[in-house]
C-alpha positions as CSV (number, residue, x, y, z in Angstrom):
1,X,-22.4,114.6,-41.4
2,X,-23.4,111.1,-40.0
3,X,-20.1,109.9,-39.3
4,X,-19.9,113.6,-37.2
5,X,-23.3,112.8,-35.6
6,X,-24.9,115.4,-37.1
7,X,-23.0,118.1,-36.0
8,X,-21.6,120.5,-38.9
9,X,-18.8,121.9,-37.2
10,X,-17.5,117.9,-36.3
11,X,-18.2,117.3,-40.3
12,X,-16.0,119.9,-41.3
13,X,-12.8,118.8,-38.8
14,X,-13.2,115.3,-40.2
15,X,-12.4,117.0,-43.8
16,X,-8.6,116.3,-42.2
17,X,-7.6,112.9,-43.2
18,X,-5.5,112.5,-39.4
19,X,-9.2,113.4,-37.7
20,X,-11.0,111.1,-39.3
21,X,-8.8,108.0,-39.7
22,X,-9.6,106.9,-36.4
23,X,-13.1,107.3,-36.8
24,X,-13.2,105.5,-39.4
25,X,-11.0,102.3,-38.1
26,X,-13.3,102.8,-35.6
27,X,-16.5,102.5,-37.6
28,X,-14.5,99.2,-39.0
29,X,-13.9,97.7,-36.1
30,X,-17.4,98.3,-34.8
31,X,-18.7,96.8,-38.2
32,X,-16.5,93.4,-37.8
33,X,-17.7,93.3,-33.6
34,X,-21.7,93.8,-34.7
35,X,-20.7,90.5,-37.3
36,X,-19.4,88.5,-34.8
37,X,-21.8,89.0,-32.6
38,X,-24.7,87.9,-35.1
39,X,-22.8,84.8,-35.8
40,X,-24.9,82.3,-35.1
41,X,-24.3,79.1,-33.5
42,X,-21.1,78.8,-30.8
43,X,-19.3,81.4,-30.7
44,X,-15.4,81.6,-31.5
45,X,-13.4,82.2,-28.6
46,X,-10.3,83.2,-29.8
47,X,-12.1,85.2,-32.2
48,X,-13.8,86.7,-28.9
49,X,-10.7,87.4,-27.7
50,X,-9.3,89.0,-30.2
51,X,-12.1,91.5,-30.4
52,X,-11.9,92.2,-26.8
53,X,-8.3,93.6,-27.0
54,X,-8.9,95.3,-30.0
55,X,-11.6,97.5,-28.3
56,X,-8.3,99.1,-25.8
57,X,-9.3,100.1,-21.9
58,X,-10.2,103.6,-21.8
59,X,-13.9,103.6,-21.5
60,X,-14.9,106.4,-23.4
61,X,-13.4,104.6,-26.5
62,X,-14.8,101.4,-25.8
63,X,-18.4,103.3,-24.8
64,X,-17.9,105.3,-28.6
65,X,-17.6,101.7,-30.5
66,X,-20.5,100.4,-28.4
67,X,-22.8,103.0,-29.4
68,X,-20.9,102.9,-33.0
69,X,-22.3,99.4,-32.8
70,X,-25.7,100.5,-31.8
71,X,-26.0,102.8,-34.9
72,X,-25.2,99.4,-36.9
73,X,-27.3,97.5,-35.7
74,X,-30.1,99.8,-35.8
75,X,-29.6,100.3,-39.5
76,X,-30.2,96.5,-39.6
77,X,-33.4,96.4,-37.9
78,X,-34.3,99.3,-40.0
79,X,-33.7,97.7,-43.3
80,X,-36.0,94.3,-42.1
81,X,-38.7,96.8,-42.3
82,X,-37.7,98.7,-45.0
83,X,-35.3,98.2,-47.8
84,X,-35.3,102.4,-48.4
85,X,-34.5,103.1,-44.6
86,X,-31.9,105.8,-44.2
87,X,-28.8,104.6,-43.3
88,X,-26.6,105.8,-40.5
89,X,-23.7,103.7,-40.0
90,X,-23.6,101.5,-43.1
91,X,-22.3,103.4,-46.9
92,X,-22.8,99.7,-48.3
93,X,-26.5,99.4,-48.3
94,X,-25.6,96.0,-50.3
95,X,-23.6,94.6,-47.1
96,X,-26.1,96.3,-44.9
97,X,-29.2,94.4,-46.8
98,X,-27.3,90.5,-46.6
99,X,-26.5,91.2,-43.1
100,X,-30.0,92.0,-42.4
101,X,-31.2,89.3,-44.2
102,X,-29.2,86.9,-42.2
103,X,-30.4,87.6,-38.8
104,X,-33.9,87.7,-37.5
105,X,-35.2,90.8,-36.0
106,X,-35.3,88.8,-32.0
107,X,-31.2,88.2,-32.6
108,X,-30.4,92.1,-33.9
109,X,-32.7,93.8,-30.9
110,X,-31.2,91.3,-28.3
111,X,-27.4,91.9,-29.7
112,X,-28.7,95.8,-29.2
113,X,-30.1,95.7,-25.6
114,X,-27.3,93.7,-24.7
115,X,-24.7,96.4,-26.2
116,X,-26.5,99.0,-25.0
117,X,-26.4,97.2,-21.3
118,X,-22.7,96.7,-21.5
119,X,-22.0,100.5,-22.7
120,X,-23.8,101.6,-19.3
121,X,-22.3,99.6,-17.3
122,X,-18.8,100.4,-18.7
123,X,-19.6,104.3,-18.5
124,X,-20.7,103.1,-14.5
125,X,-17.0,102.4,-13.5
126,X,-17.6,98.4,-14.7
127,X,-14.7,96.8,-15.5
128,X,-13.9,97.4,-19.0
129,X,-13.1,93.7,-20.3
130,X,-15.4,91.5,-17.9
131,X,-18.2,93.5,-19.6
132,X,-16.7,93.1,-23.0
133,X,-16.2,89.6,-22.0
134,X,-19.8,88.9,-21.0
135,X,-21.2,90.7,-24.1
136,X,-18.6,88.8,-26.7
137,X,-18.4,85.2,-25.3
138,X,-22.3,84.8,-24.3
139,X,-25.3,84.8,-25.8
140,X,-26.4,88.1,-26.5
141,X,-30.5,87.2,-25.2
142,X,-28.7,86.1,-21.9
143,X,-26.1,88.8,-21.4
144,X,-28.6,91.6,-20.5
145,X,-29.5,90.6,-16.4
Protein backbone atom coordinates (compact mmCIF):
# COMPACT_ATOMS: atom_id res chain seq x y z
CA UNK A 1 0.00 0.00 0.00
CA UNK A 2 2.95 2.48 0.38
CA UNK A 3 4.56 1.80 -2.74
CA UNK A 4 0.68 2.52 -4.23
CA UNK A 5 0.57 5.78 -2.09
CA UNK A 6 -2.02 4.60 -0.10
CA UNK A 7 -4.43 3.99 -2.48
CA UNK A 8 -6.05 0.33 -2.35
CA UNK A 9 -7.20 0.01 -5.65
CA UNK A 10 -3.23 1.11 -6.98
CA UNK A 11 -2.10 -1.79 -4.25
CA UNK A 12 -4.01 -4.27 -5.81
CA UNK A 13 -2.80 -3.49 -9.73
CA UNK A 14 0.72 -3.60 -8.46
CA UNK A 15 -0.11 -7.40 -7.41
CA UNK A 16 0.96 -7.76 -11.42
CA UNK A 17 4.58 -8.33 -11.55
CA UNK A 18 4.73 -6.05 -15.31
CA UNK A 19 2.90 -3.08 -13.07
CA UNK A 20 5.09 -2.88 -10.53
CA UNK A 21 8.55 -3.59 -12.00
CA UNK A 22 8.85 -0.20 -12.95
CA UNK A 23 7.89 1.09 -9.85
CA UNK A 24 10.15 -0.64 -8.24
CA UNK A 25 13.36 0.19 -10.56
CA UNK A 26 12.01 3.32 -9.99
CA UNK A 27 12.16 3.22 -6.15
CA UNK A 28 15.85 1.92 -6.96
CA UNK A 29 16.98 4.43 -8.87
CA UNK A 30 15.50 6.99 -6.58
CA UNK A 31 17.35 5.19 -3.59
CA UNK A 32 20.92 5.27 -5.46
CA UNK A 33 20.06 9.39 -6.56
CA UNK A 34 19.09 10.34 -2.60
CA UNK A 35 22.94 8.48 -1.95
CA UNK A 36 24.70 10.36 -4.19
CA UNK A 37 23.38 13.34 -3.31
CA UNK A 38 24.29 12.86 0.48
CA UNK A 39 27.75 12.12 -0.54
CA UNK A 40 29.72 14.36 1.08
CA UNK A 41 32.69 16.16 -0.06
CA UNK A 42 33.01 16.91 -4.14
CA UNK A 43 30.87 15.50 -5.94
CA UNK A 44 31.53 12.86 -8.90
CA UNK A 45 30.77 14.21 -12.09
CA UNK A 46 30.55 11.37 -14.21
CA UNK A 47 28.75 9.82 -11.56
CA UNK A 48 26.41 13.02 -11.94
CA UNK A 49 26.06 12.37 -15.20
CA UNK A 50 25.17 9.18 -15.19
CA UNK A 51 22.34 9.81 -12.96
CA UNK A 52 21.04 12.56 -15.04
CA UNK A 53 20.34 10.29 -18.06
CA UNK A 54 19.15 7.65 -16.09
CA UNK A 55 16.19 9.89 -14.86
CA UNK A 56 14.86 9.94 -19.02
CA UNK A 57 13.00 13.47 -20.25
CA UNK A 58 9.46 13.17 -19.74
CA UNK A 59 8.66 15.20 -16.79
CA UNK A 60 6.15 13.47 -15.09
CA UNK A 61 8.71 10.57 -14.65
CA UNK A 62 11.37 12.60 -13.60
CA UNK A 63 8.78 14.70 -11.17
CA UNK A 64 7.57 10.86 -9.78
CA UNK A 65 11.42 9.96 -8.80
CA UNK A 66 11.81 13.45 -7.38
CA UNK A 67 9.05 13.08 -5.03
CA UNK A 68 10.09 9.15 -4.77
CA UNK A 69 13.26 10.81 -3.50
CA UNK A 70 11.35 13.09 -1.23
CA UNK A 71 9.63 10.02 0.52
CA UNK A 72 13.47 8.84 1.06
CA UNK A 73 14.67 11.32 2.43
CA UNK A 74 11.92 12.04 4.65
CA UNK A 75 12.24 8.61 6.12
CA UNK A 76 15.76 9.71 6.96
CA UNK A 77 15.02 12.69 8.86
CA UNK A 78 12.47 10.67 10.50
CA UNK A 79 14.66 7.99 11.76
CA UNK A 80 17.29 10.98 13.39
CA UNK A 81 14.41 11.49 15.64
CA UNK A 82 13.23 8.36 16.01
CA UNK A 83 14.70 4.89 15.47
CA UNK A 84 10.73 3.43 15.48
CA UNK A 85 9.48 6.05 12.75
CA UNK A 86 7.33 4.47 10.13
CA UNK A 87 8.87 3.95 7.19
CA UNK A 88 7.64 4.92 3.75
CA UNK A 89 10.06 4.47 1.11
CA UNK A 90 12.72 2.33 2.78
CA UNK A 91 11.84 -1.94 3.53
CA UNK A 92 15.57 -1.92 4.90
CA UNK A 93 15.22 -0.12 8.14
CA UNK A 94 18.98 -1.39 8.59
CA UNK A 95 20.10 0.68 5.30
CA UNK A 96 17.65 3.29 6.21
CA UNK A 97 19.31 3.67 9.94
CA UNK A 98 23.35 3.82 8.49
CA UNK A 99 22.24 6.29 5.98
CA UNK A 100 20.69 8.32 8.52
CA UNK A 101 23.34 8.09 10.67
CA UNK A 102 25.70 9.41 8.08
CA UNK A 103 24.24 12.62 7.33
CA UNK A 104 23.27 15.41 9.59
CA UNK A 105 19.77 16.55 9.73
CA UNK A 106 21.03 20.44 7.85
CA UNK A 107 22.48 18.08 4.72
CA UNK A 108 19.02 15.65 4.49
CA UNK A 109 16.45 18.87 4.84
CA UNK A 110 18.71 20.96 2.35
CA UNK A 111 19.01 17.80 -0.22
CA UNK A 112 14.97 17.87 0.40
CA UNK A 113 14.20 21.59 -0.30
CA UNK A 114 16.45 21.44 -3.00
CA UNK A 115 14.59 18.31 -4.68
CA UNK A 116 11.48 19.55 -3.96
CA UNK A 117 12.59 23.05 -5.83
CA UNK A 118 13.79 21.16 -8.75
CA UNK A 119 10.47 18.93 -9.07
CA UNK A 120 8.50 22.41 -9.33
CA UNK A 121 10.33 23.79 -11.44
CA UNK A 122 10.44 20.72 -13.82
CA UNK A 123 6.43 20.40 -13.49
CA UNK A 124 6.76 24.52 -14.50
CA UNK A 125 7.92 23.74 -18.13
CA UNK A 126 11.91 23.99 -16.75
CA UNK A 127 14.12 22.30 -18.73
CA UNK A 128 14.33 18.79 -17.65
CA UNK A 129 18.23 18.24 -17.40
CA UNK A 130 19.57 21.92 -16.60
CA UNK A 131 17.41 21.37 -13.47
CA UNK A 132 18.57 17.89 -12.89
CA UNK A 133 21.91 19.33 -13.63
CA UNK A 134 21.78 22.05 -11.02
CA UNK A 135 20.37 19.75 -8.33
CA UNK A 136 23.07 16.74 -9.09
CA UNK A 137 26.33 18.68 -9.82
CA UNK A 138 25.85 21.52 -6.88
CA UNK A 139 25.63 21.70 -3.55
CA UNK A 140 22.37 20.84 -2.46
CA UNK A 141 22.27 24.20 0.38
CA UNK A 142 23.08 26.37 -2.76
CA UNK A 143 20.88 24.84 -5.46
CA UNK A 144 17.53 26.13 -3.89
CA UNK A 145 17.59 30.25 -5.26
Amino acid sequence: ICMAGGSVGQALSLLDGRARKPLIERRRFAAQVVQHGLRSGRRDTAASMELIAGFGTVREEVASVLSLMQEALRDLILLKKSDNAPLLFYADRTLAQELSQASPVAALSALMQATEYTRTRILRNANVKLALSELLLSDASTAQR
